[in-house]
VEXLUM-904742 format. One record per residue (C-alpha): x, y, z. Coordinates in steps of 0.02 Angstrom, whole numbers, plus 50000, padded with zeros to 5 digits. Layout:
BEGIN
XYZ;...
//
This chain:
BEGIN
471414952853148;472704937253154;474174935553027;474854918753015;476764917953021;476944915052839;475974931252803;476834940552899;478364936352827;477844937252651;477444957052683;478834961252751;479734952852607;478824964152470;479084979152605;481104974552570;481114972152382;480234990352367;481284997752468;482744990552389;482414993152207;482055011552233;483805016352281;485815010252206;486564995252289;488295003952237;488815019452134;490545026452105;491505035751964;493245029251894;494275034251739;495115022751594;495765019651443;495905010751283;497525009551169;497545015050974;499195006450949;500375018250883;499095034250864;499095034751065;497405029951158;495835036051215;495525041151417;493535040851485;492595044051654;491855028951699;490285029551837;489815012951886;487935008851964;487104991852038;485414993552000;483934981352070;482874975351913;480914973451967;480374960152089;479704941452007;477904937752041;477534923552131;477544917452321;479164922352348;479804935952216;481604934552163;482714952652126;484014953552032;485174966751988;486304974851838;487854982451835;487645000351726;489225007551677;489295023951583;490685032051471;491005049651463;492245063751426;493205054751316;494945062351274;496015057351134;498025055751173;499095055951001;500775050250993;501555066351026;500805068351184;499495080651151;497435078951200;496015082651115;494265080951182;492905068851086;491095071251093;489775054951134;489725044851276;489255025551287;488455012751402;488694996151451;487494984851542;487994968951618;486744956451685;486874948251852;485804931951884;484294925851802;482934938251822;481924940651656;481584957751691;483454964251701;484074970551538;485264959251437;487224963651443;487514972851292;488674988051231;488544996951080;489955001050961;489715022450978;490485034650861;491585047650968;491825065450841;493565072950826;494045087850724;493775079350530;494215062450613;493185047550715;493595035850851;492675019950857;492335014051041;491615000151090;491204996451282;491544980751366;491274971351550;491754979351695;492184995751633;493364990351499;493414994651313;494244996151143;494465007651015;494875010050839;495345025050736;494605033250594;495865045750495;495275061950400;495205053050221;495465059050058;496185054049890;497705062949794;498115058549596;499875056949558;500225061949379;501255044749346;501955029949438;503335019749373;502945000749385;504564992249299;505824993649206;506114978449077;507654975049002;508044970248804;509114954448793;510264954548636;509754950348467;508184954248360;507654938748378;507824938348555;506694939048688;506334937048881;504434929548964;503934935249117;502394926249083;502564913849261;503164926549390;502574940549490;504424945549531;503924961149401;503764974849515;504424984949667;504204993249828;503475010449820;503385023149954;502915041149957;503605043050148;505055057950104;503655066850031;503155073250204;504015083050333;504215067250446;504805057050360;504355041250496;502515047250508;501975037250373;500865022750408;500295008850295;498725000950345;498374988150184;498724971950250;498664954950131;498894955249952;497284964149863;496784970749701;496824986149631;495204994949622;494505008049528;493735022249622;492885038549611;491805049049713;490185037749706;490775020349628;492145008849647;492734998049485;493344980749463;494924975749501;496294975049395;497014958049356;498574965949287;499504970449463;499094967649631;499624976849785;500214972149973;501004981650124;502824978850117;503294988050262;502665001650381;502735014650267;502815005850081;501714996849955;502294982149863;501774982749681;501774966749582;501404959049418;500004947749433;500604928849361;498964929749264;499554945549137;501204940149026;502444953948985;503594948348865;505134961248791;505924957748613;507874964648577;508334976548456;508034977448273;509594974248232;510814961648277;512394971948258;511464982548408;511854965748539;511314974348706;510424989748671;509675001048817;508635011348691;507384995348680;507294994348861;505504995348895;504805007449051;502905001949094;502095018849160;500315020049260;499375035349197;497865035249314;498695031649514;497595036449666;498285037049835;497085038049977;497705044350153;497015050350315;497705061450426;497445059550634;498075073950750;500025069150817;501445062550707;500625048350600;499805048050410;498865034050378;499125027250175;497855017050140;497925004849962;498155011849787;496565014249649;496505018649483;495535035949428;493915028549336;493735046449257;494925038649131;494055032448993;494715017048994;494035013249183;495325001049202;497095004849291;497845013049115;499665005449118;500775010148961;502385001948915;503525014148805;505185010448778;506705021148800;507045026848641;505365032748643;505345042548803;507135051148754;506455054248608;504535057048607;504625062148424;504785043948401;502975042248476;502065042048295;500175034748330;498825044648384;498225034848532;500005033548642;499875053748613;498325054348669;498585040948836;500025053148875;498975069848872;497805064549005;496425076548957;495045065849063;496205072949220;496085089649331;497585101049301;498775096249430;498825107149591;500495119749550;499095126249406;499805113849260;499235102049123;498745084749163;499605076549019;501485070449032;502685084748954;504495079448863;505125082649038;504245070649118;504585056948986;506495060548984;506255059049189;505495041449180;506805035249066;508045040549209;507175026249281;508465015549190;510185017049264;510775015449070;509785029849009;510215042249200;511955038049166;512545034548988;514205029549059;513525017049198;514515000549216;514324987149349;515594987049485;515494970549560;515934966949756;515874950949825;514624947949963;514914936850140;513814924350034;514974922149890;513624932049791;514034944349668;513114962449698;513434979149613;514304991549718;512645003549694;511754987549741;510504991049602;510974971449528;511474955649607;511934942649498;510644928849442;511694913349458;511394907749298;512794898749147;513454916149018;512144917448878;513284914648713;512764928548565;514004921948425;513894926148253;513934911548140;515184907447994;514864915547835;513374909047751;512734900347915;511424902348019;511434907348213;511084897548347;509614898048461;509824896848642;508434893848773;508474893848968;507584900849120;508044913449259;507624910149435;507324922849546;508544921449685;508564927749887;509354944949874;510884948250017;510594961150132;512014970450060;511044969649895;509334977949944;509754995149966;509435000449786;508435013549748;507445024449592;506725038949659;505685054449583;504975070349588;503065067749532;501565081749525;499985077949582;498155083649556;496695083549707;495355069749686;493695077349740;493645067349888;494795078949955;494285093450060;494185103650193;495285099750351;496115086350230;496845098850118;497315107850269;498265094150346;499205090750167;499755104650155;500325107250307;501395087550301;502045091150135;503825095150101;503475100849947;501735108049912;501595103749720;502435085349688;502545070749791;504105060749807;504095044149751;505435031549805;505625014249718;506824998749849;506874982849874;505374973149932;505434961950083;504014951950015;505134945649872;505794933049983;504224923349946;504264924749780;506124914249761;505934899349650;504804909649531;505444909449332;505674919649187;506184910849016;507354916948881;507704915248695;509324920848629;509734921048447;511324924248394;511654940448246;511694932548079;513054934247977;512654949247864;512564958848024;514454960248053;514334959248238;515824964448330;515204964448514;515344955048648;514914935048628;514504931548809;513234939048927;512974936649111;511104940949193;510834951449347;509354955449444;508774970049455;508514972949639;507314988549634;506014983249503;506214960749499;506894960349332;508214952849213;509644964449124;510934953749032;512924964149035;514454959348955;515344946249053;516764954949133;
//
């Protein structure tokens, strides 16, 4: 038999391509890594293969060929230099040329199992990839939180409006809690809502506060500009300033979620509210400070009943849910008035010209004296109104703080190696410590306003205070106290 050129040619072709997709172009094993930021980064084998995809039909058949990589014994670094090994592998395919029959670059996000924690991975072209972590998660339930502390102007007929601002707040952390102390990580980002949450549903969000990372290891709490909180003076004009109207607003029903990862870090994710509370709704109660000195002063029903807290787990050191005397008498300390009946405002002047408190708790607001002045006999007082603007704090004035002792109960999202890893972080095993500062983010809040309305005593009340008041800012929780001008 004859073969034309061309036929022979064409055979041998097929003869090549056969030959050539039954064995690897190229094969070869590697190593790499991907970075988790400050939690360390994840190390993999990496085996690379060139593989021929089948032959085209037609006179002359085109092959193409596909780059396989495959990702195995993965080993997680943490950020104190210890390894622990993660279970799954991954694949990526890369396509090279046109050939229909070659599989389509692709690379699927895998799952990669720690010890109660996950690593995301996914794959990426030529051998690369990137990685996110999971924490162990769970949920604790602080008994309280303190959100502000609002201060009585003088005069029964007095008042403040925090109605337009979301100064009304503070920056809470929970970082000296733990054993170190710089482990704490805050991964909420962005200003969100508060959300209520329990094991199988999450609730609306409040539109009472909102919360945003501050910094890397506090949450900025604010008053939305949607809710107005609005504090009256005493009863009685002969009173002028009085600290036992001050009014404390207290959260009954705080969640905290965290994670924990193997090395130094805790994650914190955002706050919730406990939706086992009746109310489903984040359960805020203002009380004033007579009140919590005093809790015999607490007469209705209902505020008893918000305060017992008998829709809550008894907290983890074995006791009640509800807030005691003790703990009442504690929040008032949140008022430097009420944790030291003898506290007076030492001024210092800063490089600014600014005037800040030596404890730097208050910075003055900038504002014209607020007259109080009784009237001649027979007459009536005057009325003065004005507004307060919030006002860039100096750097010597932000080092204020309120800080607490606070008990906690378990949510039952936590278990397991969770409770394990709590206990083992915790300084103290039964109470968390809660620190109130300074937020950074109040910086974009200057300009904001708060209005006042001061009346001055009327005549029959034989008022023999002081007649002129200056205002301060309250560094630690955004809010107005008026003092004596000195």
């Amino acid at each position: 038999m004859v073969y034309s050129f061309r036929q022979v040619m064409k055979s041998s072709l097929y003869l090549t391509i056969l030959i050539a997709f039954a064995v690897n172009a190229a094969s070869g094993q590697t190593s790499g890594s991907a970075s988790l930021g400050k939690f360390g980064s994840v190390s993999y084998t990496l085996t690379e293969r060139i593989l021929e995809c089948s032959p085209t039909s037609g006179p002359i058949p085109i092959t193409d060929s596909y780059e396989d990589w495959q990702y195995a014994s993965f080993v997680f670094h943490d950020a104190s230099g210890a390894t622990h090994s993660l279970s799954g592998t991954a694949t990526y395919i890369q396509k090279i040329g046109t050939n229909a029959s070659c599989p389509p670059t692709s690379g699927v996000t895998v799952q990669l199992a720690g010890t109660g924690y996950t690593v995301f991975f996914t794959p990426g072209a030529n051998g690369t990839g990137s990685a996110s972590l999971q924490p162990q998660l769970g949920n604790i339930d602080p008994k309280y939180v303190v959100l502000a502390v609002v201060y009585a102007p003088p005069g029964s007929k007095s008042s403040v409006d925090y109605g337009q601002t979301t100064m009304m707040g503070s920056s809470t952390s929970i970082s000296n809690s733990f054993t170190n102390e710089e482990s704490l990580s805050i991964s909420l980002s962005g200003s969100v809502g508060i959300l209520g949450t329990n094991s199988t549903v999450t609730g609306t969000s409040s539109t009472a506060f909102t919360q945003e990372g501050d910094s890397s290891s506090s949450i900025d709490i604010s008053k939305t500009d949607t809710n107005d909180t609005i504090v009256n003076g005493p009863s009685s004009d002969a009173a002028g300033v009085d600290h036992d109207y001050d009014t404390i607003f207290i959260w009954l029903n705080p969640v905290v979620a965290l994670g924990f990862v193997p090395g130094p870090f805790i994650t914190e994710g955002s706050y919730g509210y406990d939706m086992t509370d009746p109310c489903q709704c984040m359960d805020v109660l203002p009380l004033q400070v007579a009140q919590l000195k005093n809790p015999a002063l607490i007469t209705d029903t209902f505020t008893r009943g918000y305060l017992a807290r008998t829709w809550a787990p008894n907290l983890v050191d074995g006791s009640a849910p509800g807030l005691t005397n003790a703990d009442l008498l504690e929040i008032a300390n949140a008022d430097p008035f009420v944790a030291n009946p003898n506290y007076s405002l030492t001024l210092q002047t800063q490089p600014d010209g600014s005037l800040c408190s030596t404890d730097q708790r208050f910075c003055s607001a900038a504002t014209e004296n607020i007259p109080y002045v009784p009237p001649a006999p027979g007459g009536q007082p005057s009325q003065n109104k004005g507004s307060l603007e919030y006002t860039k704090t100096t750097t010597d004035g932000t080092g204020g703080t309120d800080t607490r002792q606070v008990g906690f109960s378990l949510d039952v999202s936590a278990k397991g190696g969770f409770l394990v890893s709590l206990s083992a972080d915790l300084k103290t095993s039964t109470t968390l410590t809660w620190t109130h500062k300074y937020s950074s983010l109040n910086t974009q809040k200057v300009g904001q306003n708060a209005s006042w309305s001061v009346t001055g005593p009327a005549a029959s009340a034989n008022y023999t205070g002081p007649t002129l008041f200056d205002v301060y800012q309250d560094n630690v929780y955004g809010t107005f106290m008026f003092y004596p001008q000195q």
